[in-house]
N, C-alpha and C positions, 0 to 999 in steps of 0.2 A: 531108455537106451538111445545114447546119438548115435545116428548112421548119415554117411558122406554118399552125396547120389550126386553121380557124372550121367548127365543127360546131352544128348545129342537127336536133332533132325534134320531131317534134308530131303529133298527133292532133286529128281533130276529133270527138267525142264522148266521150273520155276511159273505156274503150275506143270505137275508133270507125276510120275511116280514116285513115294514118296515111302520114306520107310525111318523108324522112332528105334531108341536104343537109354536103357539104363544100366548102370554101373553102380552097384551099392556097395560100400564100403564099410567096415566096421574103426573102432577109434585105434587098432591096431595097423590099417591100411589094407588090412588082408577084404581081401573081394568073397564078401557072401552072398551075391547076389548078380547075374546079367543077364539081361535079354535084348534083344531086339525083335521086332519084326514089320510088315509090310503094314498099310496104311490104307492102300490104294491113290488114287490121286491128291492133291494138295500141291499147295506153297511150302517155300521153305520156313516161312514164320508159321505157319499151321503146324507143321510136322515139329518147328521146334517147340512149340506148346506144350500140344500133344504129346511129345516127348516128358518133359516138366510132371505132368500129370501124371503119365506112366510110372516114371520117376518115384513123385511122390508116394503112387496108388503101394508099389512095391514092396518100399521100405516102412510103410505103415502097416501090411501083412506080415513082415515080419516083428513087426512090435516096436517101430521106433517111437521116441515121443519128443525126440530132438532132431531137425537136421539140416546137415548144410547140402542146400542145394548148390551143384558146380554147373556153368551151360557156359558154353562158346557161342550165343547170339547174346549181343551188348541189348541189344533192341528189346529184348524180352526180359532178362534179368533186369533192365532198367523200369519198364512197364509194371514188373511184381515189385518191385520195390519201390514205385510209387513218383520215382522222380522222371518218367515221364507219361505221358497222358496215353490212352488207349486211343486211338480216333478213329480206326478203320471199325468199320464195325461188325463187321467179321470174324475181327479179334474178341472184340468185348465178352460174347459168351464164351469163349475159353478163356480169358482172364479170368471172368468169374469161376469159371472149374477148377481152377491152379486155388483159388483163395477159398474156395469151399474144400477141397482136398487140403488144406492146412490147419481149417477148425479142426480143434482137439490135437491137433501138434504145440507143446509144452514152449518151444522154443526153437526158433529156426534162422538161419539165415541165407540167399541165395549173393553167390558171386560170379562175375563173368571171368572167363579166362581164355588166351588165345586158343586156339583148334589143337596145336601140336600137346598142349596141357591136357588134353581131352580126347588123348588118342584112341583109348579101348573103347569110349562109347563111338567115337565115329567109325573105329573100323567096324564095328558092332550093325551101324547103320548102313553102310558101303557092302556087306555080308548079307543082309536081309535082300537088299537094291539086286545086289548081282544074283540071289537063288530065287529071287520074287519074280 
């Protein structure tokens, strides 16, 4: 089964509070799946990670074995996809969680897309920030 997963994170002080949001989609567009919630403190490339993961963890409970991953950080869809390097190191063990959460996924792809493309996971995120 492919499933479409709209991930979003963010932080409000960049480190600061911070809160993850997924959006999963079936191949009909219809949404069977959303959450978000709080994180605690972080960056905003942590939380977008974090997010990713979340993401992923979701839509494999449900039973995907295909999926397109959707996120609004260029920095991180570019990082899982290989074309550009991890360097912070910080980053590195949640890069490796996004690629071990993918073993045993069939087939996948992740794309980036502007924020306004990405609206119900950010509001999603902005909704946890403000009852967190």
């Amino acid at each position: 089964m492919r499933l479409t997963v709209h991930v979003d994170g963010g932080s409000r002080g960049n480190p600061g509070p911070a809160a993850i949001a997924a959006v999963v989609s079936d191949a009909d567009g219809e949404i069977v799946d959303s959450a978000g919630e709080v994180i605690g403190r972080a960056t905003n490339n942590v939380a977008e990670y974090r997010a990713l993961i979340f993401g992923i963890e979701r839509a494999r409970a449900l039973g995907a074995t295909e999926l397109d991953l959707v996120g609004d950080s260029e920095l991180i869809v570019k990082q899982v996809r290989g074309e550009y390097k991890v360097k912070d190191p910080n980053m590195k063990p949640l890069h490796a969680a996004v690629k071990e959460a993918l073993i045993g996924v069939d087939d996948w792809s992740i794309r980036h897309v502007k924020r306004h493309l990405n609206a119900e996971a950010d509001r999603l995120v902005n909704e946890a920030l403000d009852a967190g």
